[in-house]
TORKOLFI-975774 format. One line per 10 residues: for each residue x, y negated, z of N, C-alpha, C. Coordinates in pm, 1 decimal, always signed. Atoms other than C-alpha are relative to their C-alpha. Example, Ala and Ser with C-alpha at 12.3 -4.5 7.8 and 13.67 -1.06 7.14 Angstrom:
// residues 2
+89.0 +119.0 +0.0 +1230.0 +450.0 +780.0 +90.0 -120.0 +0.0 ~ -82.0 +119.0 -6.0 +1367.0 +106.0 +714.0 -77.0 -109.0 +73.0
// end
This chain:
// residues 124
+84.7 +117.6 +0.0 +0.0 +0.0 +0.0 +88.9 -123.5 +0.0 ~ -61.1 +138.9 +29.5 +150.0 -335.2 -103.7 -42.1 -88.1 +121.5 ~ +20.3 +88.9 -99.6 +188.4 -597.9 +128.8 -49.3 -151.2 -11.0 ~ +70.4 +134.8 +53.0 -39.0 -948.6 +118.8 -13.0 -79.9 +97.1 ~ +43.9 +118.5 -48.0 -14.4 -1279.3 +266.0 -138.9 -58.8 -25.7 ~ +174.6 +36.4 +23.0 -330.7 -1441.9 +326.2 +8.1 -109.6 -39.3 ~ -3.5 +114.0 +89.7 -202.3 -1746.7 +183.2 -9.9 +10.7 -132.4 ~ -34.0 -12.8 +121.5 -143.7 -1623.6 -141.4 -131.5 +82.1 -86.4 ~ +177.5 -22.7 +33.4 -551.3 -1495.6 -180.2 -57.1 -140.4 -5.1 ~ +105.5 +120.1 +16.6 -752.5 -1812.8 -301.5 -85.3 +20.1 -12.9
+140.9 -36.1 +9.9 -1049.6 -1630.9 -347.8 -50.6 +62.7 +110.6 ~ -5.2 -97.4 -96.5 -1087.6 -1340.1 -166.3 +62.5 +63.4 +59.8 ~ -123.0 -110.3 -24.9 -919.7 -1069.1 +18.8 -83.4 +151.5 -45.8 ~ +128.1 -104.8 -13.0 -1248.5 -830.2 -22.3 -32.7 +22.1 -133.3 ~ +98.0 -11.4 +111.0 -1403.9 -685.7 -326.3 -157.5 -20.0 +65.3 ~ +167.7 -26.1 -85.7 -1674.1 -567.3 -88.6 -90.7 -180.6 +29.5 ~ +58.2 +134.4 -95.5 -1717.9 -919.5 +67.3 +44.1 -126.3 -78.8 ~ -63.7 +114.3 +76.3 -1624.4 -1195.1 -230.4 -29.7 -140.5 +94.7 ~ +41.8 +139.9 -77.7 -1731.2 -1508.8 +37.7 +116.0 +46.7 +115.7 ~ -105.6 -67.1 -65.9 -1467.6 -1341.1 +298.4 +69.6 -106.1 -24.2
-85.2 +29.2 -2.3 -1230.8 -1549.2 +359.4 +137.3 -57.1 +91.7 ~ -102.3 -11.5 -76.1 -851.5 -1598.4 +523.7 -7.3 -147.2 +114.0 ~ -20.4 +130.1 -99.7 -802.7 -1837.3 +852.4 +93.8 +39.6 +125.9 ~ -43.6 -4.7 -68.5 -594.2 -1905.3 +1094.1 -6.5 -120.7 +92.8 ~ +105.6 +74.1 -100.3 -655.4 -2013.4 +1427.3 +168.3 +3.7 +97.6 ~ -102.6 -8.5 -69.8 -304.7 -2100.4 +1655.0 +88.9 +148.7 -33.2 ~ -92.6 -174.5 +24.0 -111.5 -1715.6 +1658.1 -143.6 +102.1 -20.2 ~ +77.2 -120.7 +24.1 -422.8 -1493.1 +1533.9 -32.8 -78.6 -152.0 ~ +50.0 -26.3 +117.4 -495.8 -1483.2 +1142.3 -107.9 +139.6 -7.7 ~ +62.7 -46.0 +22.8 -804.8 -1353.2 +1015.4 -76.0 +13.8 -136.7
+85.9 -17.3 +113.5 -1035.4 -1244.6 +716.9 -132.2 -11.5 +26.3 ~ +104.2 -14.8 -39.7 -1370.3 -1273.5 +721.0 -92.5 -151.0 +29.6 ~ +104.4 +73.4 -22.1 -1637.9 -1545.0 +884.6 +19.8 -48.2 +158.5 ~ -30.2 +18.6 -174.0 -1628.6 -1739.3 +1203.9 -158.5 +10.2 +42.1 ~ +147.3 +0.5 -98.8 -1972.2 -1709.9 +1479.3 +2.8 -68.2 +66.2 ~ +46.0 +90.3 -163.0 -2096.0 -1954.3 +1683.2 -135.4 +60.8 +43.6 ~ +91.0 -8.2 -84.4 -2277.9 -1877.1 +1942.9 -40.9 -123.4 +111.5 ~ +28.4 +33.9 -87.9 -2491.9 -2078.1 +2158.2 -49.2 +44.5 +129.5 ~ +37.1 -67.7 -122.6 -2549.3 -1956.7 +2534.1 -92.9 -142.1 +79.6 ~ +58.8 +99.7 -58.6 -2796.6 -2099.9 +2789.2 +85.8 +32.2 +147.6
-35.2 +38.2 -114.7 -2635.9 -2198.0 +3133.4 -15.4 -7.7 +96.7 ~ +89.8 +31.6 -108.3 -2877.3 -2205.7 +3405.6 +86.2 +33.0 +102.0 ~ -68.1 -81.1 -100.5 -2690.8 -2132.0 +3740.7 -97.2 +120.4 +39.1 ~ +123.2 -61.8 -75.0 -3035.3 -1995.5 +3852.0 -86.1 +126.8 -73.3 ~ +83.1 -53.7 +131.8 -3131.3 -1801.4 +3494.2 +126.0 +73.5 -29.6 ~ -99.1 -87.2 +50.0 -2948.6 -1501.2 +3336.0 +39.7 -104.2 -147.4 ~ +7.2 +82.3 +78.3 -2789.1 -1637.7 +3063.4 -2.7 +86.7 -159.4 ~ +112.0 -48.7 +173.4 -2917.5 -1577.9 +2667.4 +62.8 -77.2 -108.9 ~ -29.9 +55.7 +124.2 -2768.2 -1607.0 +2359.0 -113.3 -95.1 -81.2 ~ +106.3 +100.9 +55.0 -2995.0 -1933.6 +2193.4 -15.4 +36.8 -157.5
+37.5 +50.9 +126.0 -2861.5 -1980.0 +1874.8 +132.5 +102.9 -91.3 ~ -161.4 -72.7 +65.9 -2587.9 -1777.9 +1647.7 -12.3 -78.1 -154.5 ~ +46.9 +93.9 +200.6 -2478.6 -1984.1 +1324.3 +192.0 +81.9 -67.6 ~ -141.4 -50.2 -17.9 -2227.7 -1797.1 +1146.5 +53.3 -114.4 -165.8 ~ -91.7 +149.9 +83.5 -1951.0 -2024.4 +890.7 +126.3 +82.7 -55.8 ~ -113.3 -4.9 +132.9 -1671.1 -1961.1 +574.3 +74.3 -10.8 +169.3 ~ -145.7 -27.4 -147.6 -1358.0 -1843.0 +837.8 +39.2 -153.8 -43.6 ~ -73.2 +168.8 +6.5 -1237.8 -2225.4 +697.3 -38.5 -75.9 +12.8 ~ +58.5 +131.7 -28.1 -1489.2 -2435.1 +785.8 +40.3 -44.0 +147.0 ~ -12.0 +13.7 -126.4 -1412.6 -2619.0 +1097.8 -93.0 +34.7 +75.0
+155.3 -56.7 -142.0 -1607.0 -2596.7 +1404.8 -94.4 -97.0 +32.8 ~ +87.5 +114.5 -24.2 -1727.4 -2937.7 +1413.6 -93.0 +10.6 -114.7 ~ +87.5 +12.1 +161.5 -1883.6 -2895.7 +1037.1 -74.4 +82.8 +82.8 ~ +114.5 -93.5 -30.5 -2101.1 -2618.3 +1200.8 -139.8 -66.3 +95.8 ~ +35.7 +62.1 -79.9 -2238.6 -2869.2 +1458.5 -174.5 -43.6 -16.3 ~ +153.5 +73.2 +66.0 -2522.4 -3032.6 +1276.3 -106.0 +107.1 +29.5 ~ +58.1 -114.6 +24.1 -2646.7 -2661.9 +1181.2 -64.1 +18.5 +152.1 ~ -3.2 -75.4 -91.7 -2633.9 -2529.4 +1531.5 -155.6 -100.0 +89.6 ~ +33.9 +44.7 -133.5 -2795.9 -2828.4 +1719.2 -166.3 -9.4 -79.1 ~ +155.3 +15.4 +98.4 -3114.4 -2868.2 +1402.2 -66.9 +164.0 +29.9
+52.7 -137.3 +16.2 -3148.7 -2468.0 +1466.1 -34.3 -5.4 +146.6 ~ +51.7 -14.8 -98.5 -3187.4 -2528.4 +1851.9 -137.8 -86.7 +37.2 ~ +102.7 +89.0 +15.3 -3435.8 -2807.8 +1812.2 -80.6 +41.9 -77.6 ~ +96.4 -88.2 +11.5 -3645.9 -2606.4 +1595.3 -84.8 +119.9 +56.7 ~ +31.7 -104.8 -94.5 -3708.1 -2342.2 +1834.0 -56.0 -101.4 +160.2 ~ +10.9 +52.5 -125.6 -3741.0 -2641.7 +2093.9 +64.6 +62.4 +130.2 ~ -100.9 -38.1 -75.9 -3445.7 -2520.6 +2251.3 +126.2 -99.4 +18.5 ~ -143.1 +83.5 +18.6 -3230.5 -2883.1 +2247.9 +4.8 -8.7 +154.8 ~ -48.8 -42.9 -143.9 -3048.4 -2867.7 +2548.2 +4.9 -184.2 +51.9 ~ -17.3 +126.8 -39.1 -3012.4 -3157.3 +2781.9 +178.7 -52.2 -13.6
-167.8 +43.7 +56.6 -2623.6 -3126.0 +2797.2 +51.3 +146.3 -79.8 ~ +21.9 -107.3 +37.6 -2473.7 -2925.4 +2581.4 +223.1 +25.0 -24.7 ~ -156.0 +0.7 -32.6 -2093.7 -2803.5 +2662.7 +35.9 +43.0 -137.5 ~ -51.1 -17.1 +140.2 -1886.2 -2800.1 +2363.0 +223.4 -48.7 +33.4 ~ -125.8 +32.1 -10.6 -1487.4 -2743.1 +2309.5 +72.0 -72.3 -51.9 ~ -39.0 +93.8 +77.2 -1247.5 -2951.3 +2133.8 -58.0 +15.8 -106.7 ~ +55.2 -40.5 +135.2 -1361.8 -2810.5 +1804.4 -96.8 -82.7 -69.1 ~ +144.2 +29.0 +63.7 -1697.5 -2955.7 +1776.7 -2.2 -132.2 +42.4 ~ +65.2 +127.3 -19.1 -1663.4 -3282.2 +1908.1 +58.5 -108.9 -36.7 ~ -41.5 +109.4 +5.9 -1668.8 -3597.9 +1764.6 -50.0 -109.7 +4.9
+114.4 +105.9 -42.5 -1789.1 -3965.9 +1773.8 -136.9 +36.0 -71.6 ~ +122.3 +0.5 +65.1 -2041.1 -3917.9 +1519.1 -59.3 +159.5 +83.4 ~ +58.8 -91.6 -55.9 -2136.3 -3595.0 +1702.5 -101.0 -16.2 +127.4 ~ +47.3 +47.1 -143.7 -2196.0 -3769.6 +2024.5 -75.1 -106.4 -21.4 ~ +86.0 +80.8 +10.0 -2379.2 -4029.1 +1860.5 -128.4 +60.5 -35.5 ~ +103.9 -101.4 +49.4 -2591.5 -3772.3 +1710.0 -100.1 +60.3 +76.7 ~ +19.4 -97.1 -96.5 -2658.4 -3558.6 +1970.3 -86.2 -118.9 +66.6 ~ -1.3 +58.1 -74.3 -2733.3 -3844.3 +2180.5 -155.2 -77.3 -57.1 ~ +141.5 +100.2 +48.1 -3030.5 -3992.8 +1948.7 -71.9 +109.6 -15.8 ~ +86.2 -114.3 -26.3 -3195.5 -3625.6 +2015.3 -11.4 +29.6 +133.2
+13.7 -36.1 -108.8 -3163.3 -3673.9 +2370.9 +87.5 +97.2 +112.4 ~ -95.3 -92.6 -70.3 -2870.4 -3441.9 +2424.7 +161.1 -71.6 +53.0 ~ -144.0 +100.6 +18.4 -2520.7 -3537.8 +2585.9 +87.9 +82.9 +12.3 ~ -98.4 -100.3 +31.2 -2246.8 -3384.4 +2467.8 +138.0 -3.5 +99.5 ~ -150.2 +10.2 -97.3 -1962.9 -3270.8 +2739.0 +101.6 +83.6 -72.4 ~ -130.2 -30.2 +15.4 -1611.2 -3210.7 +2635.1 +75.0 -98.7 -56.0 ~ -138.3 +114.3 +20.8 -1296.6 -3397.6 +2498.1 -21.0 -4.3 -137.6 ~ -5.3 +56.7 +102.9 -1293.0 -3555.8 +2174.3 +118.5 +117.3 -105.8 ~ -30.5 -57.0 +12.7 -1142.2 -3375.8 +1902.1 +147.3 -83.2 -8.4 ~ -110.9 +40.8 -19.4 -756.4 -3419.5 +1874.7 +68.4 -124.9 -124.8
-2.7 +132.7 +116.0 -748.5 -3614.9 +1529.2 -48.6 -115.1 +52.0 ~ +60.3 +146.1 -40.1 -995.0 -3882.1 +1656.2 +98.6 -24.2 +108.3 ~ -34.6 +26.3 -79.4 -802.9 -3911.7 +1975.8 +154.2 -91.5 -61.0 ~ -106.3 +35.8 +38.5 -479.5 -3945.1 +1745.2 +36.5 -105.8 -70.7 ~ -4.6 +60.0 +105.6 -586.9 -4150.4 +1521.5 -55.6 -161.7 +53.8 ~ +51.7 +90.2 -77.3 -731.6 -4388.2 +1817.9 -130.1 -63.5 -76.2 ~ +170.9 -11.4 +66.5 -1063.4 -4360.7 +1644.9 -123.3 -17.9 +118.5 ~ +102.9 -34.6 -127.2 -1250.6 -4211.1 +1941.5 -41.1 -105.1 +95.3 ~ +36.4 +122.5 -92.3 -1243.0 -4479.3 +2163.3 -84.7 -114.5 -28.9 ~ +24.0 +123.2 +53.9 -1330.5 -4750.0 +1957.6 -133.5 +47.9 -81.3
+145.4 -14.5 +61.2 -1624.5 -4574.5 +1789.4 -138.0 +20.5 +89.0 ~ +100.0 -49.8 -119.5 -1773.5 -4482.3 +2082.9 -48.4 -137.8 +139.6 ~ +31.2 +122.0 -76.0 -1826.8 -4850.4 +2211.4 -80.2 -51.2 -29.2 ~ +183.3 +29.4 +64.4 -2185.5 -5000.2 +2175.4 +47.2 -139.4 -93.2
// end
C-alpha cells in the first residue's frame, strides 16, 4: 500500500465518501467530517444532547455557529447562555446571539483578539 499525505488529496481521500475530507486540528490529522454537538447543562437536569450539526472536516467551528444556534431556536431550545470554546466565538457571534436573547460565554477567538478587532467591535 502506497503511502499518502493528506495534503497532497484536493479532493478526496475516499471513493466511498467523495465530500470526505482531510483536517488538521493542533497534533491529530483527520479524514472525514467534524460534529458539533450541543449539550444541555442544568446542574439539577441530566444532561441531553440538543442539537448535532455535522460540517466539511475544513470548515471552521465558528462557520457552524449560525447553523447550530437557528437549529436550537427552531425546536425552541435557544439557550439563555450558551458556553462556547475559542472556536466559535466571535464579535459578530456575540452580537448575534445576543439579538436572540442568548449570551455567549467564552474567549474571543484568537485572530480577533490578534488583530485587536474584538475589543473594539464589541463597544456600543
Amino acid at each position: 500500500m502506497r503511502s499518502v499525505s493528506p495534503r497532497t488529496l484536493s479532493i478526496s481521500d475516499s471513493p466511498h465518501d467523495p465530500q470526505s475530507r482531510w483536517s488538521t486540528k493542533r497534533d491529530t490529522t483527520w479524514s472525514g467530517y467534524k460534529v458539533h454537538l450541543s449539550e444541555s447543562c442544568q446542574a439539577d437536569a441530566p444532561h441531553l444532547i440538543l442539537q448535532v450539526e455535522t460540517a466539511p472536516a475544513t470548515a471552521a467551528d465558528n462557520a457552524t455557529l449560525q447553523a447550530i444556534a437557528t437549529g436550537l431556536r427552531e425546536r425552541h431550545l435557544t439557550p439563555a447562555e450558551h458556553y462556547l470554546d475559542e472556536g466559535y466565538v466571535t464579535a459578530e457571534a456575540i452580537a448575534e446571539a445576543t439579538g436572540h436573547g442568548t449570551q455567549i460565554i467564552g474567549p474571543l477567538t484568537r485572530e480577533e483578539l490578534l488583530a485587536g478587532q474584538g475589543r473594539a467591535r464589541l463597544r456600543p
